[in-house]
VEXDREN-2710 file (C-alpha; in Angstrom, 1 decimal):
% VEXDREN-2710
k/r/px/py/pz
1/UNK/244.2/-68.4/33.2
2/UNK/243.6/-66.6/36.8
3/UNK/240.5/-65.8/37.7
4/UNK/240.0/-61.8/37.7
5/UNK/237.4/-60.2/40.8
6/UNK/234.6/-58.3/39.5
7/UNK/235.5/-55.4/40.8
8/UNK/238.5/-55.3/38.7
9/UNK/237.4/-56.2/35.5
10/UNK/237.3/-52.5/34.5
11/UNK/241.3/-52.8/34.6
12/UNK/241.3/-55.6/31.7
13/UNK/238.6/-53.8/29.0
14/UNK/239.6/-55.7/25.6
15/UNK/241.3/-58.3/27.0
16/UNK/240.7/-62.2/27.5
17/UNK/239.2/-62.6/31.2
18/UNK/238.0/-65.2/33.4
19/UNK/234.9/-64.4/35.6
20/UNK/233.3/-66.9/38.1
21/UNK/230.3/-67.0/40.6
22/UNK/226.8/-67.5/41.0
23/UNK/223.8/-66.9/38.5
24/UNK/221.6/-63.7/39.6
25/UNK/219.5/-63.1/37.0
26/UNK/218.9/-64.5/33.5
27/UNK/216.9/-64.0/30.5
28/UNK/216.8/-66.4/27.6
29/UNK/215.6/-65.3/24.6
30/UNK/215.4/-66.7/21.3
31/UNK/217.9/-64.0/20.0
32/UNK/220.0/-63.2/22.9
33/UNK/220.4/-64.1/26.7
34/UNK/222.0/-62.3/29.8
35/UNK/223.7/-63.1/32.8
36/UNK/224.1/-61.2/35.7
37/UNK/227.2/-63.0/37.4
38/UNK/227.9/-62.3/41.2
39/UNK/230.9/-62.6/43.1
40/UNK/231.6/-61.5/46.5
41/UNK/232.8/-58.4/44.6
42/UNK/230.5/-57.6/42.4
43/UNK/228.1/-58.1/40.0
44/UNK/229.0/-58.4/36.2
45/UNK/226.0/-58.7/32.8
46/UNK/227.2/-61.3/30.5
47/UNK/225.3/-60.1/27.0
48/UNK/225.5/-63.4/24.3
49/UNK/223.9/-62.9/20.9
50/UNK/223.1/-66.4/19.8
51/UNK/223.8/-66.3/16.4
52/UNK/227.4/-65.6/17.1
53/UNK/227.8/-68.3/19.3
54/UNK/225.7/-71.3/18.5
55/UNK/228.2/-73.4/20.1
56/UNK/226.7/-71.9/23.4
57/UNK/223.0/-72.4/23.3
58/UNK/223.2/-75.9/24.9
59/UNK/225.1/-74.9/27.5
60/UNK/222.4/-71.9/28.3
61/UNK/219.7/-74.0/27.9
62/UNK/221.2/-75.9/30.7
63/UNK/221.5/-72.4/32.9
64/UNK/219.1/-71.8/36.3
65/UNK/219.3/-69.2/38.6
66/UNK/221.6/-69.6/41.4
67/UNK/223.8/-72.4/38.8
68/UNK/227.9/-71.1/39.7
69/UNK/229.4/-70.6/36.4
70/UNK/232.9/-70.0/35.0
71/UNK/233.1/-67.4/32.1
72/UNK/235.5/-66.6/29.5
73/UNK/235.9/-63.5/27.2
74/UNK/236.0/-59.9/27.2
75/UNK/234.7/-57.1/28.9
76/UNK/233.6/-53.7/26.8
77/UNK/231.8/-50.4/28.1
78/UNK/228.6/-50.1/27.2
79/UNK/226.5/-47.0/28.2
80/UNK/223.3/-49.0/27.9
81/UNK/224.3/-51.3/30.6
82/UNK/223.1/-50.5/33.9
83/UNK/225.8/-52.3/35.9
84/UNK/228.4/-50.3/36.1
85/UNK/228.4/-49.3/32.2
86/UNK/230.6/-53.1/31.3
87/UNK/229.1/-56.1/30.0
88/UNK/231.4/-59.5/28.9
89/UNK/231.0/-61.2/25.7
90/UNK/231.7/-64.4/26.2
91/UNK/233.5/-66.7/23.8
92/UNK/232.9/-69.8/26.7
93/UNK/230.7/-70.5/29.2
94/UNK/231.3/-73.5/31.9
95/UNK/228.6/-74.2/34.1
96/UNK/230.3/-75.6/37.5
97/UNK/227.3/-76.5/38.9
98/UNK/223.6/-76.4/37.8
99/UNK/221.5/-75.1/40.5
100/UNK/217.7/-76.9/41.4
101/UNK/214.7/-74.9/41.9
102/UNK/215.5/-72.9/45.3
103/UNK/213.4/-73.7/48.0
104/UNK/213.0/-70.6/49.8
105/UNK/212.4/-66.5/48.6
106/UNK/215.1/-64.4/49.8
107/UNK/212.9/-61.5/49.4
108/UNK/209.8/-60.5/48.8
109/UNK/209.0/-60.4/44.5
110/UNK/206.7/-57.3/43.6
111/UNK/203.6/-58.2/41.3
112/UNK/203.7/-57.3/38.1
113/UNK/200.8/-57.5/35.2
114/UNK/201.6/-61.2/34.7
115/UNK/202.5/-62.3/38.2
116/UNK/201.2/-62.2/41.4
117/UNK/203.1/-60.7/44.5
118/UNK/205.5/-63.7/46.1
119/UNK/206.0/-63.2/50.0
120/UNK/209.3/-63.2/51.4
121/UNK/210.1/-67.0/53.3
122/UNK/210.3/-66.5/57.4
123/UNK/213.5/-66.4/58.9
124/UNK/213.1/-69.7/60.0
125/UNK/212.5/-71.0/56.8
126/UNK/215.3/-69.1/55.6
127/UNK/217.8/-70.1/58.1
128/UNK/217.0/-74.0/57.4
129/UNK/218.4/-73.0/54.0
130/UNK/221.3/-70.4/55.3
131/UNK/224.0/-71.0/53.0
132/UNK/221.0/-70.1/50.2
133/UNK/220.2/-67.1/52.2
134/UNK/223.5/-65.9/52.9
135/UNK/224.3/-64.9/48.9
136/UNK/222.1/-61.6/49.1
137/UNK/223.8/-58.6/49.0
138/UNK/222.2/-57.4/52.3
139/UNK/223.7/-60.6/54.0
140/UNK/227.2/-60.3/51.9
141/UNK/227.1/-56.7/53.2
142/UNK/227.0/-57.8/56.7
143/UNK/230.1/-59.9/57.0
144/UNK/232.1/-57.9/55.0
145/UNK/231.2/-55.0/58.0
146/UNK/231.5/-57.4/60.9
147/UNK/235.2/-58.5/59.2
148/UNK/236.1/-54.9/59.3
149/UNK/234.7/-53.6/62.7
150/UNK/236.8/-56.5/64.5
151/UNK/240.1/-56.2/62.5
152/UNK/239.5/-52.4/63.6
153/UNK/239.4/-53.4/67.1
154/UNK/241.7/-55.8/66.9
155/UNK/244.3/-54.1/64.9
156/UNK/244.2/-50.9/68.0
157/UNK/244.3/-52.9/70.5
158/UNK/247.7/-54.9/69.0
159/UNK/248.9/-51.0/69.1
160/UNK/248.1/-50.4/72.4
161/UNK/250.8/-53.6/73.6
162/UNK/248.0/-56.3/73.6
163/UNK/248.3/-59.9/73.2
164/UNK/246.1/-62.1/71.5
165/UNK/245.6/-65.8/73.1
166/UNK/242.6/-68.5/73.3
167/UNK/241.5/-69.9/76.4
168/UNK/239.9/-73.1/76.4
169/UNK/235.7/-73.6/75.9
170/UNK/235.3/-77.1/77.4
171/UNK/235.8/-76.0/81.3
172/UNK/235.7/-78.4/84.7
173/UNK/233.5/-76.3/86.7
174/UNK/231.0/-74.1/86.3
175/UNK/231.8/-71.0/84.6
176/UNK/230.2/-68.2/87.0
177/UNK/227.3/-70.4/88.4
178/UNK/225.7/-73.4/87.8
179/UNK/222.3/-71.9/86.1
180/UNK/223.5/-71.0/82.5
181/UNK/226.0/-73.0/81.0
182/UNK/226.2/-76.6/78.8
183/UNK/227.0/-79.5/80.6
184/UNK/228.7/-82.3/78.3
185/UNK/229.9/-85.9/79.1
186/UNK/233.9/-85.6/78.5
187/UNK/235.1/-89.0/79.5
188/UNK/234.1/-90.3/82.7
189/UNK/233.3/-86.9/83.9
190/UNK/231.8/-83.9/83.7
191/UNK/232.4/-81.0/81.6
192/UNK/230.8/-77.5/81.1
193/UNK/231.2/-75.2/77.5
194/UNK/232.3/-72.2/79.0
195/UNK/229.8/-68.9/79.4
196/UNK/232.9/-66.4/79.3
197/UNK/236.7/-66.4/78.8
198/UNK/236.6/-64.4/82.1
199/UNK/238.4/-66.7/84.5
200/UNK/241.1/-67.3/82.2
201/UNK/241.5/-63.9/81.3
202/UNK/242.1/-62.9/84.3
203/UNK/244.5/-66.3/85.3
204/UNK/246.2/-64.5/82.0
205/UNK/246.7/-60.8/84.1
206/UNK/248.1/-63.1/87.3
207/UNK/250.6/-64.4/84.5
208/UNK/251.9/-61.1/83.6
209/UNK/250.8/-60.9/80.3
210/UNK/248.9/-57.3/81.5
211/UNK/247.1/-56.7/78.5
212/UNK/244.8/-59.6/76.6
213/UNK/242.2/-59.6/74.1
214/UNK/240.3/-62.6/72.4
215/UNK/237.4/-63.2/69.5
216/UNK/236.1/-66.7/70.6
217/UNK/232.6/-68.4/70.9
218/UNK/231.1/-67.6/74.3
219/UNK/227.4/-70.5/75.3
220/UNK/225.0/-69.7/77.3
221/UNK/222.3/-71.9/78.3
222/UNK/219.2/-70.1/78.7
223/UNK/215.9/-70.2/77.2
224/UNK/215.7/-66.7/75.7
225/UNK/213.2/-65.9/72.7
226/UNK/214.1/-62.4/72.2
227/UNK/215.5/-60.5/69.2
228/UNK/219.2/-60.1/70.4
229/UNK/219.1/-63.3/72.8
230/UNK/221.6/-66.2/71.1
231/UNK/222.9/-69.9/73.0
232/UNK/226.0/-69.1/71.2
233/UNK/227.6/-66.4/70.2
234/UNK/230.9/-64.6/69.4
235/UNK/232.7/-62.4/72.2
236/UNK/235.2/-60.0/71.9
237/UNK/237.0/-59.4/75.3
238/UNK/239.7/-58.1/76.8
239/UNK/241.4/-57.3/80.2
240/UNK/244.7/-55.3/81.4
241/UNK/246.3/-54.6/84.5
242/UNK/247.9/-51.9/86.5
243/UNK/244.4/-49.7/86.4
244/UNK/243.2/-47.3/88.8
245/UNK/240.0/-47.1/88.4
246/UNK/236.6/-48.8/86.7
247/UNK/236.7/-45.6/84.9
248/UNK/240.3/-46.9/82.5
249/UNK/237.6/-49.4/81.7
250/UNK/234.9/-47.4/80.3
251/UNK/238.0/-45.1/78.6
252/UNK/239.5/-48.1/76.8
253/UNK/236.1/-48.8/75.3
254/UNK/234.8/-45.8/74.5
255/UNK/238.1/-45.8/72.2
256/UNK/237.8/-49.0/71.4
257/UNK/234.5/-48.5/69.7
258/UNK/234.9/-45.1/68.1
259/UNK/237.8/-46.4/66.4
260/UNK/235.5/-49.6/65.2
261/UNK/232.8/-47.7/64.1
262/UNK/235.0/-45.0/62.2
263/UNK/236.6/-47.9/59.8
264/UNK/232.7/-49.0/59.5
265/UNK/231.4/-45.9/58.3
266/UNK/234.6/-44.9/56.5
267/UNK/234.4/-48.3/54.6
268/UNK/230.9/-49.1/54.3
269/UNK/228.7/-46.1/55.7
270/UNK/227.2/-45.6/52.5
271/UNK/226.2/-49.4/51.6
272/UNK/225.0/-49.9/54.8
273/UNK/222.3/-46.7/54.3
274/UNK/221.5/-47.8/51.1
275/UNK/220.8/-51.2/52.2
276/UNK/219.9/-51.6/55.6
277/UNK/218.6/-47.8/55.9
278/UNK/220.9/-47.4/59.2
279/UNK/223.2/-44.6/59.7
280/UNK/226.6/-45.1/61.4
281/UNK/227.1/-43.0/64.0
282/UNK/230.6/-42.1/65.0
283/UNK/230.5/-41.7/68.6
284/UNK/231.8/-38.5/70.3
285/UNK/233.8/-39.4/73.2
286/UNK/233.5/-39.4/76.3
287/UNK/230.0/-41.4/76.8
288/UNK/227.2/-39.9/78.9
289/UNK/227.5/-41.6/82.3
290/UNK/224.9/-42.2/84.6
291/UNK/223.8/-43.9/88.0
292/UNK/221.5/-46.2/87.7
293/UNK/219.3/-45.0/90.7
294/UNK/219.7/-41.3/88.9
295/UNK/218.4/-43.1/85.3
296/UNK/215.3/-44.8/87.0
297/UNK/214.4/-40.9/88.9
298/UNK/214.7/-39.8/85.3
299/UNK/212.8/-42.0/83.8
300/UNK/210.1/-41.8/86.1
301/UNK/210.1/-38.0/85.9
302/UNK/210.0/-37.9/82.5
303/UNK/208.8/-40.6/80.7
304/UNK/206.5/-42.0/83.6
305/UNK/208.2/-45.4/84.0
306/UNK/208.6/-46.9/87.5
307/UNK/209.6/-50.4/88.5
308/UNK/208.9/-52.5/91.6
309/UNK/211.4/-51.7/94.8
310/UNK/213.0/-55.3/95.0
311/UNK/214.0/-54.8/91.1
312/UNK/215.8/-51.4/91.2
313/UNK/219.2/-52.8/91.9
314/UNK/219.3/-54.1/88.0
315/UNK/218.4/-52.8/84.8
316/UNK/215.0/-53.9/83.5
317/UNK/214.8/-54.4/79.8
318/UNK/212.2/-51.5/79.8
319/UNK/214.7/-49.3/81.0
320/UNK/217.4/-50.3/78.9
321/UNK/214.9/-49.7/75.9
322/UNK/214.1/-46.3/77.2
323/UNK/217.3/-45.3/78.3
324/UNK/218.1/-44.5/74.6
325/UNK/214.9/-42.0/74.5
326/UNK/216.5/-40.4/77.3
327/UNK/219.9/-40.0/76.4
328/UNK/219.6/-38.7/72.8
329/UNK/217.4/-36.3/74.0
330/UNK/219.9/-35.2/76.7
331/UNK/223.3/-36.0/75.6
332/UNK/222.5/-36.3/71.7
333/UNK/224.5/-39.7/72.1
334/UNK/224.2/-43.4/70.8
335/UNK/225.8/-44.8/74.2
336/UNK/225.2/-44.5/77.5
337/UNK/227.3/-46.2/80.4
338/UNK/225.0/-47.0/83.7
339/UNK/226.6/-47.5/87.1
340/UNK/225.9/-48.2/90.7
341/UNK/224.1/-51.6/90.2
342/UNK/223.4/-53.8/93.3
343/UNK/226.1/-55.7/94.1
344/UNK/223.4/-58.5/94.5
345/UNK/223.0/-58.0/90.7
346/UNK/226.6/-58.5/89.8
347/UNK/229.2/-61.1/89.5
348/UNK/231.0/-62.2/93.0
349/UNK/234.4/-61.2/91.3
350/UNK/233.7/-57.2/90.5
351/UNK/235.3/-55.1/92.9
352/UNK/233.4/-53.0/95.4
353/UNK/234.1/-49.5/96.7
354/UNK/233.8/-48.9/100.7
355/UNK/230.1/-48.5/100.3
356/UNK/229.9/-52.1/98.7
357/UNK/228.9/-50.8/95.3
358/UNK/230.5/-52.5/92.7
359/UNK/232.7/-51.1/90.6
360/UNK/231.6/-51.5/87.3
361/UNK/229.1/-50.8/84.8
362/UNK/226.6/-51.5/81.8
363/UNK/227.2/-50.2/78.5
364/UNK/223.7/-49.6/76.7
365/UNK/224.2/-49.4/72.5
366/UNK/220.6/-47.8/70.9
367/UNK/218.4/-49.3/73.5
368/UNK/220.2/-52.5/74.0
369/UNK/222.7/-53.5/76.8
370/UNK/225.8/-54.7/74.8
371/UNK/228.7/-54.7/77.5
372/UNK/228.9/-55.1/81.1
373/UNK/232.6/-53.9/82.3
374/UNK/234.2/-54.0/85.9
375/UNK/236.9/-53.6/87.6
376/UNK/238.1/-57.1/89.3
377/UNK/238.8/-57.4/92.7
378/UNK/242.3/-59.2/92.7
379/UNK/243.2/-59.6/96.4
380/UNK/242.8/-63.7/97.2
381/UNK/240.7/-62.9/101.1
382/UNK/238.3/-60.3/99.7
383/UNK/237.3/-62.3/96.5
384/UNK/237.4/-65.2/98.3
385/UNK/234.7/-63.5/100.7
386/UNK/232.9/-62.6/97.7
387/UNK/232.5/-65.5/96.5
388/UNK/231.6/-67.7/99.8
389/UNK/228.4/-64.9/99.5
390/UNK/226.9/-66.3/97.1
391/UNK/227.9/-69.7/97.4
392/UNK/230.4/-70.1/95.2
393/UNK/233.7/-70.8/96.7
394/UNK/233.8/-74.5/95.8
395/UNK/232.7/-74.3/92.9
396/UNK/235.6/-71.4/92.0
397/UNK/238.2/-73.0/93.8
398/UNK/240.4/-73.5/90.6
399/UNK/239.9/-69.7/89.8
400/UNK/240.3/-68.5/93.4
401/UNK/244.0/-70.0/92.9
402/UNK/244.8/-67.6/90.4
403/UNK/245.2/-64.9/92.9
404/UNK/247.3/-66.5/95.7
405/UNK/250.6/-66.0/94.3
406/UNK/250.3/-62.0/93.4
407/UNK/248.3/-60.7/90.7
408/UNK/247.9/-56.6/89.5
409/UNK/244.8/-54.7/89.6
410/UNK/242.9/-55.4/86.6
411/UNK/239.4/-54.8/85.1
412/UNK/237.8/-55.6/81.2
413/UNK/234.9/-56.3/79.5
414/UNK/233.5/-58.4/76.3
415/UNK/231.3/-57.0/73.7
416/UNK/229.1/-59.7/71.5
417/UNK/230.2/-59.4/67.8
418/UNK/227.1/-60.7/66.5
419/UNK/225.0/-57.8/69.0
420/UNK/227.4/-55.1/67.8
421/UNK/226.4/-56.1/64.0
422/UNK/222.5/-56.7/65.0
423/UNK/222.5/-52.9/66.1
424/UNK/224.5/-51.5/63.2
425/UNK/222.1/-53.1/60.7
426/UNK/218.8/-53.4/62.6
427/UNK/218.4/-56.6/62.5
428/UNK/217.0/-59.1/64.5
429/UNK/219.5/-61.4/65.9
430/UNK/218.8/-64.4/64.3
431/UNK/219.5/-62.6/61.1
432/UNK/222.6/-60.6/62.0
433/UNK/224.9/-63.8/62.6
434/UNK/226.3/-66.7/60.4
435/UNK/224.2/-69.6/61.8
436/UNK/221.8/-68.7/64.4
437/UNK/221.6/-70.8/67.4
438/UNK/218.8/-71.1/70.2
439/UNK/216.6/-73.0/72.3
440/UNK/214.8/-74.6/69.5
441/UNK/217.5/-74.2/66.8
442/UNK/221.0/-76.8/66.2
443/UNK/220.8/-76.9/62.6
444/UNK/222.2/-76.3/60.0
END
């Protein structure tokens, strides 16, 4: 017999079904017991009145919470069931595996007359124990979003003549700089995990592909405690040729993410309110754009934040924070792009106009920095240049070859997958991704 989803049970009332997945909830009563079965569905109440099915009792004797059960029988409608209105009487039940006592509280237990509260377990606790954690709805929720946000992206980006590909993670040299990446032993050398797809994306436009994306772990070594700070994470970038301007950039993802975050709210606006109390916002295009130098006068002006002189050529994470006050109250917008940085402040390969401000920008998410885009400068001499500045040429001597033998004007950007779902649920980051990983965290 094939196993039927939850969610389509409704289609077989009266008929013999299978149902499979994990134990909720169950009572156990000397006259009757139910089971609420879960599946990545849905959720399903299994009613068994005991006299009918002695043959049964054992086998719910047996039963724990959390134990992954197959059941077989029939589905009715039953307008005293809260679940949808269906319960399944059950003419077998097979318990697939009995679960033990679970060692941590997915969420906090209310008191009642007879009980005492029970606190929720730390995320810490709850991440030793992930693959327990992960069976909430809340967490379910998540990935089911995250899966549909990057097939949204994905999916318009194939219809705008990209090309998927997968650049390597163990690299020879240094991704950007030596300060922030993995170093591994690979044989009798040296190896690095790479910190961004970025040189071979663009070795990919000097190859004539002309438009790339990829989804691919990105590592970062550095010793960040914050809420949306990871050692490794997903990316999702991209790059294409033949552009004019920094600005084709920002336009590709301004529709990049509108189109993202209108499957999102199309799909699962509603669970996500219910569950996660977060709106999604379907942004209005295009994004509020601002100078960085204009932002800080702003800011000053009107929220009475300054920073130091020698730290006004970057965007402090004060700023970034408060640069969502300001531009809802201006623009009524979720996103705001910043330009003009220092080029002191940005990477040796963005282009630079004849003032020697790079060409490029930050895009800023609710308060949190989530993409930083550019322009590339492609001509071998000038990026060469660039990168003798900051001391970089030998150590980019592989990359620097890319663009000896004729390559188009180019520019991209990556997003973080698991940042783009940390903001949509409100989340801290450790939370918002499959297995978190940090300074002090390599397990599970």
């Amino acid at each position: 017999m094939n196993r039927t989803y939850i969610k389509d049970v409704k289609a077989n009332l009266g008929e013999t079904i299978k149902v499979q997945g994990f134990v909720e909830n169950f009572r156990n009563s000397r006259a009757m017991a139910f089971i609420v079965v879960k599946d990545i569905t849905g959720k399903l109440q299994v009613t068994v009145e005991k006299e009918k099915h002695p043959e049964l009792n054992e086998k719910l004797d047996m039963l724990t919470g959390d134990s992954v059960v197959t059941i077989i029988g029939q589905v009715m409608e039953n307008d005293y069931v809260k679940l949808g209105g269906l319960e399944m009487i059950p003419e077998d039940i097979i318990c697939e595996s009995i679960a033990d006592a679970l060692p941590i509280t997915r969420k906090e237990i209310p008191a009642t007359k007879k009980k005492k509260a029970v606190e929720r377990s730390s995320i810490d606790q709850r991440i030793d124990y992930r693959w327990i954690d992960l069976r909430t709805d809340e967490n379910q929720l998540m990935f089911k979003v995250q899966t549909c946000f990057v097939n949204a992206m994905r999916n318009f980006l194939l219809g705008q003549n990209f090309i998927e590909i997968h650049t390597p993670k163990l690299i020879g040299a240094a991704s950007e700089s030596g300060s922030s990446v993995f170093e591994v032993e690979y044989f009798d050398r040296k190896a690095y995990l790479a910190q961004s797809p970025q040189f071979y994306k663009q070795m990919a436009m000097a190859s004539g592909f002309e438009r790339i994306f990829e989804v691919g772990p990105v590592f970062r070594a550095e010793k960040s405690y914050t809420s949306k700070h990871t050692t490794e994470f997903t990316g999702f970038d991209l790059e294409f040729s033949y552009i004019e301007s920094y600005k084709d950039v920002m336009a590709m993802e301004e529709q990049l993410l509108k189109v993202g975050l209108t499957a999102v709210k199309e799909q699962y606006g509603e669970q996500i309110k219910e569950l996660f109390g977060q709106e999604v916002i379907v942004p209005e295009t295009p994004f509020p754009v601002v100078k960085l130098a204009d932002l800080y006068k702003a800011l000053e002006e009107e929220y009475g934040y300054t920073v130091p002189e020698e730290e006004k050529g970057d965007l402090t994470t004060d700023a970034e924070k408060l640069s969502y006050e300001w531009v809802k109250k201006h623009y009524n917008h979720e996103f705001l792009f910043i330009t003009d940085y220092d080029a002191e402040k940005r990477a040796f390969y963005h282009m630079r106009d004849e003032n020697g401000v790079p060409m490029g920008y930050d895009l800023i998410w609710r308060g949190v920095e989530i993409t930083t885009g550019a322009q590339r400068e492609h001509r071998y001499e000038i990026l060469k240049k660039q990168a003798q500045e900051k001391g970089l040429d030998e150590d980019v001597k592989f990359y620097l070859e890319f663009f000896k033998y004729g390559c188009p004007p180019h520019g991209g950007f990556g997003l973080g997958v698991d940042r783009l779902t940390m903001l949509l649920t409100g989340l801290h980051i450790k939370e918002a991704m499959f297995i978190f990983r940090g300074p002090n965290r390599l397990n599970p």
